[in-house]
N, C-alpha and C positions, 0 to 999 in steps of 0.2 A: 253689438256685432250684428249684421245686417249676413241674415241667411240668402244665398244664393240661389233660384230654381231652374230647372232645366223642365219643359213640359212635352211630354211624351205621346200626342196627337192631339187632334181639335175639336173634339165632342162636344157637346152641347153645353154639359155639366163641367166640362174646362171654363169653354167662353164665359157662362151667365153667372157661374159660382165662384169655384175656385179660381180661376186666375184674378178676381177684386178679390177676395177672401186673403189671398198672398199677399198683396197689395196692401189693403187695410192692417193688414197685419204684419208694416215694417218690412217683408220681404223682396228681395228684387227677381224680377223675371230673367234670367239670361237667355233664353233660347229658347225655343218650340220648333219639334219637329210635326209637320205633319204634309199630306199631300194636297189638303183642302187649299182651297182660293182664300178663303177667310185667312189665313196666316198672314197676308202682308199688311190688313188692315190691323190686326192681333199688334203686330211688330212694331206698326205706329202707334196705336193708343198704349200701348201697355212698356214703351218705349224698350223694345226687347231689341237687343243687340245681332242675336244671331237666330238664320232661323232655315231649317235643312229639309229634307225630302226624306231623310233617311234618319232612322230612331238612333244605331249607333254613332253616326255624327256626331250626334247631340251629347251622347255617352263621353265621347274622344273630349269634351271639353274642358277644362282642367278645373278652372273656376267655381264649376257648377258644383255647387255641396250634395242637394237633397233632387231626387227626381217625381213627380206626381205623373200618374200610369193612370187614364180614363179608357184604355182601349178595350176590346171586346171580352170577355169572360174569357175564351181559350188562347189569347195571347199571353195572359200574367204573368204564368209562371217561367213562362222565356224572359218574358222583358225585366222580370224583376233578379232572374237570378244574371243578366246580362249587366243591370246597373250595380248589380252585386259588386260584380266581376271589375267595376270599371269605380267599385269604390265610394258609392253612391246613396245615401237616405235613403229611403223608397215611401211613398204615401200614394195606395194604391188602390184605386175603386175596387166596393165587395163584388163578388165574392171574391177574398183575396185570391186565390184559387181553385182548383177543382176538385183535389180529392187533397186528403192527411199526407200520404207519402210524397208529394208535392209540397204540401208546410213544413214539411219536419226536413223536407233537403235545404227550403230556404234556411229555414230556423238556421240551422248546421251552420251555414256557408257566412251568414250573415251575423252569424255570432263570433267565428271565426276571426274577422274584421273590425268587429266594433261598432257596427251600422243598427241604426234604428229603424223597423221596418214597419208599417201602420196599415191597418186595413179601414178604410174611407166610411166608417160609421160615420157620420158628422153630425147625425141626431143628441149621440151618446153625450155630445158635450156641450148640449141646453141645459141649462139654469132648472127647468124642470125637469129634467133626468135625475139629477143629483140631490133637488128636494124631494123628489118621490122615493128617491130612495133611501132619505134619511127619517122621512116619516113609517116606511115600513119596518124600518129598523129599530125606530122609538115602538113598533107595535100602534101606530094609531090606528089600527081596524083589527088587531089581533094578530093570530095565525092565520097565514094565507093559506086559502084552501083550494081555491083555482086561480086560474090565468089566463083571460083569450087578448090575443094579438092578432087584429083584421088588418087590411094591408089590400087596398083596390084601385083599380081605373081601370078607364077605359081604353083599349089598344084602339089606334086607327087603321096605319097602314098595314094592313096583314101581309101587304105582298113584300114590302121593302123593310121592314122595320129588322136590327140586327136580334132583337129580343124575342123570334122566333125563328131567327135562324140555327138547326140544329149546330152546325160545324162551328158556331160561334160558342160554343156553352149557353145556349138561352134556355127559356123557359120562365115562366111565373116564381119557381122557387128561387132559383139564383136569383131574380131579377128583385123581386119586393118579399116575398117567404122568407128572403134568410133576415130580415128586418124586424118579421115576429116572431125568429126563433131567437137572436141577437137580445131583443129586448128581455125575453123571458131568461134567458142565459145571464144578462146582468143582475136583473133585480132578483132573481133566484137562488141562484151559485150554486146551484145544483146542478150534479149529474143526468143522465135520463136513463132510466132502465128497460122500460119498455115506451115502444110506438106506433101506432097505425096511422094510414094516411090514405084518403080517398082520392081522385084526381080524373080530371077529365083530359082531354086531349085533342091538339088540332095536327095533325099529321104523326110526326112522332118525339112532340114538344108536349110539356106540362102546360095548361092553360088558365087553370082552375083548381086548385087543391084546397082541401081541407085535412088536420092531422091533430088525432091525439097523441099526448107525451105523458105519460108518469115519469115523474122526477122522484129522486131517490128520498126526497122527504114525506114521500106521497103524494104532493100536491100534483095537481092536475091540468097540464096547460092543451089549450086550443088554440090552434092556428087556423087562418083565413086567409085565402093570399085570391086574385082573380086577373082576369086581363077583360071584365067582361063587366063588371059593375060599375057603379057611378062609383066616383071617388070615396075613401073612406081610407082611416088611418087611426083605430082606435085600438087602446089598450085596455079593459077592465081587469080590476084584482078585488076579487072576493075572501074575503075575511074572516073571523068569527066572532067581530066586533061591530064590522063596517065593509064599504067596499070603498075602492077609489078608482076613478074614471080618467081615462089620460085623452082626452076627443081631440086633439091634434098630437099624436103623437111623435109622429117623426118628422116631418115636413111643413116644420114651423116659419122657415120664410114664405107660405102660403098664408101665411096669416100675420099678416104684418111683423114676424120674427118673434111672436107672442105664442108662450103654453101656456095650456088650463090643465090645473090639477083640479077635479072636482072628487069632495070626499061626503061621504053620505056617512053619519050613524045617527041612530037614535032619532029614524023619520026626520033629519036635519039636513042639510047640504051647505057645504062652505066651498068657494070658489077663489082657488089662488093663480094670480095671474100673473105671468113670469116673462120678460124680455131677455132674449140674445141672440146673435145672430150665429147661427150651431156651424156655416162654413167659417167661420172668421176665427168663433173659438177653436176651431179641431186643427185649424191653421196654428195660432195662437199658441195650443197647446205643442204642437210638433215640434213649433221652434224651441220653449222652454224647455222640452228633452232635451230636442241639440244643444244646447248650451248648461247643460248640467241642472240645470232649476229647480228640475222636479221629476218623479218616475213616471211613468208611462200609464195611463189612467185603464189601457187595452191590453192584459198583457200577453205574451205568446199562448202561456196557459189557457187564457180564453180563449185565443181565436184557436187554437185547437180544437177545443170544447166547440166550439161553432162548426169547424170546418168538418169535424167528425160527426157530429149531430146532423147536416148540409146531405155529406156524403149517405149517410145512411137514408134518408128521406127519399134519395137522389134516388138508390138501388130501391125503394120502395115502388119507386112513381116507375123505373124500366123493369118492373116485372119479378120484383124480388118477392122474400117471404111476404105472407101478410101480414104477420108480427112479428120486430124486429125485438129480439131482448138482448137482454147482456149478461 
C-alpha cells in the first residue's frame, strides 16, 4: 500500500530532505502548497499532481492520507490541528509546538480520530541512535553519571533569517537546543527535577544558551546550543566504567549518512561505524505506523517529556525563576 503525502509549504528541509526521503521510501507526493516559485519546478521533478497557494486546499484533498508541516515554529499548532480536523497524519518539523497545553489539545483531538501524529526527530532513527542505546543498556561504560549534548553553527543572515524572528517562535533552543534535550530525554527516560540555564541574547531572542538539568536518577546532563560557533553536533556520556562519544550526532547526512559511536575504557577506544539515511528511515518508519507494522518508536509520552522540558527552559531564557524545580 503506497502512502499518499500532501506537503504543507517549501522550506528548505522539504526540498533537500524530506520530499526524496518520501520518495525513497515508496511514498507518493500528491500536492504541495506553498507560495514559493520553486513549487512548479517541485511539481515536475517530484511528478506532483496538485499544487495550491493556500495550506487548506491541500487539506480539502480527499486522497491525501498523511500531511508533513516544515512551516515556522508558531504556525504548528494551527496547521496540525487543521490537518486534524481534515483527517489527516501529521509528521511535523520540532518543536512540535510551543508550549504542553498545546500537545495535550493535539494529543486529545488526534486521538480522538485515530491519526498518528510525529514530531520530525529524524536523527532518532540512525542506526547509531539505537546502538548506543543498546550498549548503555547492556551497561558498557556502567552507570551513567553525566550527559552533555552540544548543538552549533553559525547563523548568517541576521536580518532575514525566520530562526530569529521573535513572532515566528525562533530562537537557538526551539531551533537546535530542543535536539540536546531530545537526545538526553531518549537515552535517559528520565524525568528532570531540577534546572538552570545561562543565555545570551540578540534583541529579545535566545542566541546562545547553555543549561544544567538533574534528572530524577541523579545524573547530570549539560546542554550547549549557539547560533555563533563553528559547527558542532556532539553527544558525550560519562560512566563509571567508561565514557562514550557520539561526534556526529544528529546530522548524519553531513557525513556521508555515516555515525561514529566512539567508546573509551580501560585507556582503550573502539570506533563503530554505522550507515543510514535518518530522513528515509523516519519516513520509513511513519509509513510502518500507518500500516499497522509496528508501534511508534516516539511516543506522546515523550514528546510530552520534551515539550514540558522545552517549555520550562523557554520561561527560564524570558525571565523566569533562576531555578526551576519540581
Amino acid at each position: 500500500m503506497v502512502i499518499r503525502w500532501g506537503i504543507l509549504g517549501a522550506a528548505t528541509i522539504a526540498k533537500e530532505k524530506v520530499l526524496p526521503a518520501i520518495q525513497k521510501a515508496g511514498g507518493e507526493i500528491v500536492a504541495i502548497a506553498s507560495k514559493s516559485k520553486s513549487v512548479s519546478k517541485l511539481k515536475e521533478q517530484y511528478n506532483i499532481s496538485y499544487t495550491f497557494d493556500d495550506y487548506e486546499q491541500l487539506l480539502k484533498v480527499e486522497e491525501i492520507e498523511a500531511v508533513y508541516i516544515p512551516l515556522p515554529n508558531s504556525e504548528h499548532f494551527h496547521w496540525v490541528m487543521k490537518s486534524i480536523e481534515y483527517g489527516k497524519h501529521v509528521l511535523v518539523e520540532k518543536p512540535i509546538v510551543l508550549t504542553k497545553s498545546e500537545l495535550l489539545q493535539i494529543k486529545e483531538k488526534a486521538s480522538e480520530k485515530g491519526l498518528f501524529i510525529l514530531e520530525a526527530f529524524m536523527y532518532r532513527y540512525h542506526p547509531q541512535i539505537r546502538e548506543t542505546k543498546r550498549l548503555l543498556d547492556e551497561g558498557i561504560i556502567g552507570d551513567i553519571v553525566t550527559i552533555r549534548s552540544q548543538f552549533h553553527f553559525e547563523l548568517v543572515d541576521w536580518e532575514n533569517d525566520i530562526r530569529i524572528n521573535p513572532s515566528l517562535g525562533g530562537g537557538v533552543l526551539r531551533d537546535i537546543g530542543c535536539y540536546c534535550i531530545n537526545i538526553q530525554q531518549l537515552l535517559l527516560e528520565e524525568g528532570v527535577k531540577k534546572l538552570q540555564v545561562i543565555h545570551s541574547k540578540k534583541g529579545p531572542l535566545d542566541v546562545h544558551i547553555a543549561g544544567n538539568l538533574l534528572y530524577e536518577n541523579d545524573v547530570v546532563g549539560i546542554i550547549d546550543s549557539s547560533f555563533f560557533g563553528s559547527f558542532s553536533q556532539n553527544v558525550d556520556i560519562v560512566g563509571t566504567k567508561g565514557n562514550i562519544r557520539l561526534p556526529i550526532a544528529f546530522r548524519t547526512d553531513l557525513n556521508h549518512h555515516t555515525g561514529v559511536i566512539e567508546i573509551f575504557r580501560d585507556q582503550e577506544k573502539e570506533q563503530i561505524y554505522l550507515e543510514g539515511d535518518a530522513y528515509h528511515l523516519q519516513i520509513e518508519h511513519f509509513h510502518q505506523v500507518l500500516l499497522g507494522e509496528t508501534e511508534s518508536r516516539y511516543t506522546w509520552n515523550e514528546m510530552l517529556m520534551q515539550i514540558e522540558l522545552l517549555e520550562q527552559l523557554q520561561k527560564e531564557i524570558e525571565g523566569g525563576a533562576s531555578i526551576c524545580q519540581k
